[in-house]
N, C-alpha and C positions, 0 to 999 in steps of 0.2 A: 661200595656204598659210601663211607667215607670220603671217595674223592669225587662222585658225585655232587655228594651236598656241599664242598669244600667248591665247585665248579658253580653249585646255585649261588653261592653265598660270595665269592668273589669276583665272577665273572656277569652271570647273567640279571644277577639284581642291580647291579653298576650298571650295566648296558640296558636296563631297562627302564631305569630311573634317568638315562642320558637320554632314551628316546622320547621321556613323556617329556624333557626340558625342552627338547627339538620341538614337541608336536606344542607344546607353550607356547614356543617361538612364532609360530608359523602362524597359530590361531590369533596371535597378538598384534603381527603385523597384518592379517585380513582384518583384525576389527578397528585399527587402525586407519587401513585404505576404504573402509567402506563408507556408504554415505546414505543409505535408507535407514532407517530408525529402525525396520524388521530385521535386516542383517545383522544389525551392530547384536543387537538381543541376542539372536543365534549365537553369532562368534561368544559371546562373553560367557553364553550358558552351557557351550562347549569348554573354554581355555577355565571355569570353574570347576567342570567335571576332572577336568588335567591337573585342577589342585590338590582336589580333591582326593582323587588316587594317590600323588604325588605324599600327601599328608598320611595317607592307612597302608604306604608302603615305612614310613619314617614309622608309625606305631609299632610295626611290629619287626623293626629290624632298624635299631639304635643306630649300629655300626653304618650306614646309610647319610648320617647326617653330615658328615665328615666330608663326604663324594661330591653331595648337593651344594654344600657350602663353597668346594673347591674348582668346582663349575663352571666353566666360562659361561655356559647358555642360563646359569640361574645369574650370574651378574647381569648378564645383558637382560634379562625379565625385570632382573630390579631396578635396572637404571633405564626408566622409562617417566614420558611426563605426561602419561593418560590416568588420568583420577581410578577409574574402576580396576582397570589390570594394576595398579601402583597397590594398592590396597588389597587386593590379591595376594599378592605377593609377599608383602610387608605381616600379611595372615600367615602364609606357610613358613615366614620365617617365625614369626613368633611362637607357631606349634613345633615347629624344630626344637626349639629355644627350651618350648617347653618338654619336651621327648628328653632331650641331652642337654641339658644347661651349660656343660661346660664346650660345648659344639668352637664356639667360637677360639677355644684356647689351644684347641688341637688342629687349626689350619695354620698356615703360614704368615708373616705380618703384614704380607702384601694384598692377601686377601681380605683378614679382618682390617687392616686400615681402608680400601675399598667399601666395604659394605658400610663400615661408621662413616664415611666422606658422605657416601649417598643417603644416608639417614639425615645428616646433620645437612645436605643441602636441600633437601626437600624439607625443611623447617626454615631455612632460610630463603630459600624463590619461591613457594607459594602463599597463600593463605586461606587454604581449603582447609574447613576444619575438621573434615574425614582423614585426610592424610598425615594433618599436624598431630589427630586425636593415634592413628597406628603409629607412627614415629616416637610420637611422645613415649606410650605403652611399649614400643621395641625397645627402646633407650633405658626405660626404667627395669625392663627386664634383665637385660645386660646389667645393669647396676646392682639390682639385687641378685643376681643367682653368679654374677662372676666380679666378685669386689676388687679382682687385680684392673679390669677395666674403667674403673671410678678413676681413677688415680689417670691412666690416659687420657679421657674425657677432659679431665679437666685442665693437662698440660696440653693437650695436641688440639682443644676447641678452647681456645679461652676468651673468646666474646659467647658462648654458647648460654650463662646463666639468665646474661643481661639480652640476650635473644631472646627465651623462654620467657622472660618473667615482662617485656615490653611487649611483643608481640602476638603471646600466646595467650593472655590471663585473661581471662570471661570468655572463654571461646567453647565452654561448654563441657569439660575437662578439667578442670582447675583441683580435683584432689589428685587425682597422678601428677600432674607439673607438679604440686605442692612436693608430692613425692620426690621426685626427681631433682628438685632444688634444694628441696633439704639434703640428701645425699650426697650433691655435688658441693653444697654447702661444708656440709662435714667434713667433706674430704678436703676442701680447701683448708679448713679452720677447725677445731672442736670446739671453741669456745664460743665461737659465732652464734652456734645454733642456742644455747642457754641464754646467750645477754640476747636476742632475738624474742625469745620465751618470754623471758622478765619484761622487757617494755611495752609486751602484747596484754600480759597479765596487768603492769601497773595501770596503762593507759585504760584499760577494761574498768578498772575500779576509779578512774576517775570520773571517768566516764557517768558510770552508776553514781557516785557522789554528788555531781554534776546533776544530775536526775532527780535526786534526791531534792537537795536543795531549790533546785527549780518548780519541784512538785509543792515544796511548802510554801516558795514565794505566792507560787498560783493561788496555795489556797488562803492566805492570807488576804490576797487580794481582791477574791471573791468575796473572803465576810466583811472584809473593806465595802466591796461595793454593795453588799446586799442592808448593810446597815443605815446607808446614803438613802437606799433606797427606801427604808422602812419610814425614815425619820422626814422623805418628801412625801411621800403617804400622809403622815398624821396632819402635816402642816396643811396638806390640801384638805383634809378632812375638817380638820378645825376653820379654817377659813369659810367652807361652805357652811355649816353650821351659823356661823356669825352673818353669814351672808341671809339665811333663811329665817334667822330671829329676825331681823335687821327691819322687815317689814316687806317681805313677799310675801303672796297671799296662795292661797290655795287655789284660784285659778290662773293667775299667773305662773306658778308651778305647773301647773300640765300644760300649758299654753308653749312654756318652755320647752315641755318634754315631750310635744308633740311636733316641735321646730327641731328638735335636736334627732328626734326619731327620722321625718322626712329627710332630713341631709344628711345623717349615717347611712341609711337605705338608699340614699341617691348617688352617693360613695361608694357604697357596695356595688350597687347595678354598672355603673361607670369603670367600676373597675373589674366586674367580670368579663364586661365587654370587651374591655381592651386583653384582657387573657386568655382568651384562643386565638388574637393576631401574636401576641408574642410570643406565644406557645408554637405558632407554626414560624416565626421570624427565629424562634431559636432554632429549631428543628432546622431550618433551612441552611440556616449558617452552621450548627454543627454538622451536619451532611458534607456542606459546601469542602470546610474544614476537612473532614475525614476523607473525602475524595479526594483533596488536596495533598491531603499527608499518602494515602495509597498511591496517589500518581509520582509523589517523590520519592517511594522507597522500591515503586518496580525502575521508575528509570536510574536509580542509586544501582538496582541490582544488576539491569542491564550494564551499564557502564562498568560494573568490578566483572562481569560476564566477557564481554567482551577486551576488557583489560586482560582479565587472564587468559582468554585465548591467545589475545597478538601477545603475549608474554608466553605462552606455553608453545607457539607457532617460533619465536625468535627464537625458545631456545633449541627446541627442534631443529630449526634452518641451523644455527652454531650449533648443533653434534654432527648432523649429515656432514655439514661445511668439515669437523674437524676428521672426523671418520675418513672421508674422502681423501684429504691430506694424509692421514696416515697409510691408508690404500695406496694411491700415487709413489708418496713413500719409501714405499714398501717394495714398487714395482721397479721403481729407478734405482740406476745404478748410481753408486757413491759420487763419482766422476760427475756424474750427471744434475745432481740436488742442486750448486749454487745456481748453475745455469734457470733449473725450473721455477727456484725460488727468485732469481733476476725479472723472469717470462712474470710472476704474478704478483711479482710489486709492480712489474709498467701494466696489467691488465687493470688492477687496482687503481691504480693513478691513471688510470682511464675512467674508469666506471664515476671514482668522484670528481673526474673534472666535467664528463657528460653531464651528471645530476649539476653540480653546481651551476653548468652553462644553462641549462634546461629553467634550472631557479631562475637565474640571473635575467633569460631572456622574458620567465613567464612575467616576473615583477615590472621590468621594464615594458611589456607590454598592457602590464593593466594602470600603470603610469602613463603610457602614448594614448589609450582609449582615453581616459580622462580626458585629458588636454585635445585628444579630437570631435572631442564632445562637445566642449566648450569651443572650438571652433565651430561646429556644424551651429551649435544656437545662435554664434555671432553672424555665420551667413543668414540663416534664418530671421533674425532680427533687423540685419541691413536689407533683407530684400522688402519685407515688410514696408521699411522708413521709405525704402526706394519706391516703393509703389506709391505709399501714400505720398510724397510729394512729388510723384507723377499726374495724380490727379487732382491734389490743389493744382498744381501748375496749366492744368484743362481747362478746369474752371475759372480762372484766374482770365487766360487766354479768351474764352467763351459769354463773358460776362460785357463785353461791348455787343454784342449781338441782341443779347435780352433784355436790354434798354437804351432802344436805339433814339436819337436823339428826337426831337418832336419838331414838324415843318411848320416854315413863317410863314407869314400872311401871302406874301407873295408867289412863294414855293407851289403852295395851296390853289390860287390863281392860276398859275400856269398851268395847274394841272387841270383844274376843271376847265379850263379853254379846249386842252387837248381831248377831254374826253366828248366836249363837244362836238368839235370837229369831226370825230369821228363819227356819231351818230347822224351828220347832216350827209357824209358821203355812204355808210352802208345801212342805208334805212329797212326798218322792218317787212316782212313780207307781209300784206295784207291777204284773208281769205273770206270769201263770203258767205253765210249760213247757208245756200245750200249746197254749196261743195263739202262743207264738214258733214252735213247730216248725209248727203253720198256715201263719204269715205268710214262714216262710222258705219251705216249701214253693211257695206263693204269688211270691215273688222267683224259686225256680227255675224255674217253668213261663214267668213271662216272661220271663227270661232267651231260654230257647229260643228262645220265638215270635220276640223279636229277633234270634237268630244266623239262625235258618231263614229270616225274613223278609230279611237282609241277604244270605243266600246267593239269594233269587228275584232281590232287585236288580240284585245284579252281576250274575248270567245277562240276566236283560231290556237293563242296560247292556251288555253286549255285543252280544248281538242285534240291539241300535240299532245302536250302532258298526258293526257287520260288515252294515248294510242299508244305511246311508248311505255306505259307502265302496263297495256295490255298484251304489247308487244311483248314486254321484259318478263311477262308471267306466261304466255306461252315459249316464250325460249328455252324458260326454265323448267317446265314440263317436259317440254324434248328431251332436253339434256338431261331428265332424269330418268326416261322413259327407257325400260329394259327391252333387251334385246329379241329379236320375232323368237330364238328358239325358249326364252324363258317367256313370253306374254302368256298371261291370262285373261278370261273373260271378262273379270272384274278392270285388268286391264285396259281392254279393247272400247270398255264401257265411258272410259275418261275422254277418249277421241270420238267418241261418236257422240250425233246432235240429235235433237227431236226433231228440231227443224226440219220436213218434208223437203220443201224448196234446196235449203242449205246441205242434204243428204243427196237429192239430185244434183247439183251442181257438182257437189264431189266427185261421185258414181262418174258423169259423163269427165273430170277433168280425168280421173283414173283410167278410163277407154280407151278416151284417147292417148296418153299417154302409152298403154299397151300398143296401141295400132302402129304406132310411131316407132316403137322397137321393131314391130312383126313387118315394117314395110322392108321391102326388097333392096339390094343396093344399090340399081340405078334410081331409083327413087331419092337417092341420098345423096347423086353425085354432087349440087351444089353446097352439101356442107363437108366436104374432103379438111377444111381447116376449122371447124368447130371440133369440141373436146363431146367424148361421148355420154356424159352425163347432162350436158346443156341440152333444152329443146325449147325448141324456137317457138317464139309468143303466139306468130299467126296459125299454128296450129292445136295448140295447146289451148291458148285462150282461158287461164286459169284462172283468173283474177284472185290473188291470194287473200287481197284483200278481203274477200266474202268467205272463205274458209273460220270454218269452226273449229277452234283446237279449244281443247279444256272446259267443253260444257258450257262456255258462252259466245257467242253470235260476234264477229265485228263488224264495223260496220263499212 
């Protein structure tokens, strides 16, 4: 029985606390890679379940915190640079802390100097004040429950006070710092913390002295001025008195005080009016303002949002990058390390002399667009000037033509001789009236024949029109007309006419059409090259013309 439980207590509670570190592990790096906002919830309300245990295994078995602490997979949980699992973690160590206070004193120096490194550098790379507010509270704790560590703190961090007290103070937390600095204070000094006391206390009281004194100047100066003010009171009193003996009458007093009533009342109205445009002019402008100040504190926040990402991203890429190096490392043989570290100082001085060329050529090429810029406007502008004194230079050219010079007397001369001349050799044709009244006559009669002749057109055009639209509507009946083995009566009723005449006409084109099958085939021998669905007009004699399709008559 004894070595049973001797078996729980050192073997399987080890081993079991090293699994939930692993199954930590696992849940930290899925919530890590994940990237829907559902997923991430999951992993974190799993890898808290894993704290959770992890913390009600430390409750109830001390001896426990010792293992956890000496842990490579609880370093590697704590040294992470995700907000939620960082603060996780920085919780199970503080319940630890608080389980075994002396936890830290019974690992090794390699370890608690680790854990304090990573405490003290997540107070200095971020400024999340969730994780400054755990670090803070783990630091203090160590301080108070293990006093040999005060004395570390303050030789092996010694920028660590003037970190706290710059970086940290209003961050929502300022009585644990205070905590924390006074202790590390102490330990620096004793006397520190007392001359600190004293100038807190004297400054206080002059403070209040200061107040004091300021309160009475006030009120001195209030019956200063309230005495000013009594003594312009009486003066105005006594003046108007002297003014009303003086020889103002009694209706000139209301006459007064009937002018002095309309222009106070007319002051008033004038100035309510103008108080609900300045009532919404303020309103408008405080609004303006407040939207103003909101739109500068989410884009303040994005920017520290986004700052600490590409800052929490850098130092991520520098641990993979050093990790990896130590992997490599680790894998190479002795022999082999100057060689790999030769390989990635030239990969290096590669990567920045690409970047740098990649700069070099972008600058230089938004330096050459400029300057081809300003080339393309100079062509632009030359061709412009090129055109326009292409056509001054037209007109310029053009301008003897459009004022040409004006003919002399004699010029003038010559030419009317010439035009004489000419009318003595090609003389006019004379005609007699009644050859014209002939030839108009002549123009009237064809005139006619063309309006009579354009009046037969149109008719005939219509008569086409109105045959092919009659045509076009029996075609389409055919073509929609079902086949003899589905016809029905109501069917048979759309092909058949009233028309007696137009009923006989068919009856005999159908007969004969029959006879014409039923003849014999020497009767046929002159159509041996006709196709056997043709039959020949002079026996048929069908005139389709006069066939009735569709209930109307054609004609």
């Amino acid at each position: 029985m004894k070595e049973d439980l001797e078996e729980f207590h050192k073997k399987f509670l080890p081993s079991a606390i090293d699994n939930l570190l692993v199954l930590g592990r696992r849940l930290q790096a899925r919530f890590i890679q994940a990237i829907k906002d559902e997923e991430k919830q999951d992993f974190l309300r799993w890898f808290q379940t894993v704290t959770d245990a992890i913390c009600w295994l430390l409750g109830g078995h001390i001896q426990l915190t010792a293992c956890v602490l000496q842990s490579d997979h609880f370093l590697q949980l704590l040294i992470t640079d995700d907000v939620e699992t960082a603060i996780l973690m920085m919780s199970v160590l503080h319940n630890l802390l608080k389980v075994n206070s002396s936890a830290l004193l019974q690992v090794d120096e390699e370890t608690l100097h680790s854990v304090l490194d990573e405490l003290v550098y997540k107070l200095s790379s971020t400024t999340n004040p969730a994780i400054g507010n755990a670090a803070t509270k783990l630091l203090l704790v160590v301080a108070k429950f293990c006093k040999q560590l005060v004395k570390l703190l303050t030789t092996r961090y010694k920028g660590l006070k003037g970190l706290l007290s710059k970086q940290w103070t209003g961050k929502g937390f300022d009585r644990d710092l205070s905590q924390l600095l006074d202790l590390l204070y102490l330990e620096q000094s004793n006397g520190k913390g007392e001359m600190q006391c004293y100038r807190f206390r004297s400054l206080n009281s002059r403070q209040s002295s200061c107040g004091i004194k300021s309160c009475r100047g006030k009120c001195s100066i209030r019956r200063a001025g309230m005495c000013s003010l009594y003594t312009r009171k009486c003066v105005f009193y006594k003046l108007l008195n002297k003014i009303l003996h003086a020889g103002f009458s009694e209706r000139q007093h209301q006459a007064a005080c009937v002018i002095q009533a309309m222009w106070r009342g007319f002051q008033t109205r004038k100035r309510l009016k103008k108080l609900p445009h300045a009532v919404t002019t303020l309103q408008r402008s405080f609004r303006a303002k407040r939207e103003q100040e909101l739109q500068h504190l989410k884009k303040q926040k994005e920017d520290e949002a986004l700052k600490l990402q590409m800052q929490l991203q850098r130092q991520r890429s520098m641990r993979l990058f050093h990790e990896r190096q130590l992997a490599l490392l680790k894998i190479i043989h002795a022999s082999q390390v100057d060689k790999y570290m030769e390989e990635m100082e030239r990969k290096s001085a590669l990567t920045i002399q690409r970047f740098w060329r990649g700069y070099r050529a972008r600058r230089n090429f938004h330096q050459q667009r400029q300057s081809v810029k300003e080339y393309k406007a100079a062509v632009v502008i030359q061709r412009a000037v090129c055109k326009f004194l292409e056509k001054r230079r037209r007109r310029r050219s053009l301008s003897s033509w459009k004022d040409p010079k004006g003919l002399t007397d004699e010029q003038r001369l010559a030419l009317q001789q010439k035009v004489d001349d000419y009318i003595k050799l090609h003389p006019a044709s004379q005609m007699s009236e009644e050859r014209s009244k002939e030839l108009h006559m002549q123009a009237q009669e064809k005139l006619a024949q063309f309006l009579l002749r354009s009046r037969l057109d149109q008719r005939a055009a219509q008569r086409r029109e109105t045959l092919l639209a009659q045509v076009n509507t029996d075609v389409e009946l055919l073509m929609n007309a079902p086949g003899l083995a589905e016809t029905t009566e109501k069917d048979l009723d759309v092909f058949m006419s009233r028309s007696v005449p137009v009923a006989t006409k068919a009856r005999q084109s159908h007969n004969t059409m029959l006879k014409y099958t039923r003849w014999p085939w020497w009767k046929k021998l002159g159509d041996e090259f006709m196709e056997d669905d043709v039959i020949p007009d002079d026996d048929l004699n069908a005139e389709l013309g006069t066939l009735f399709i569709g209930g109307r008559k054609s004609c």
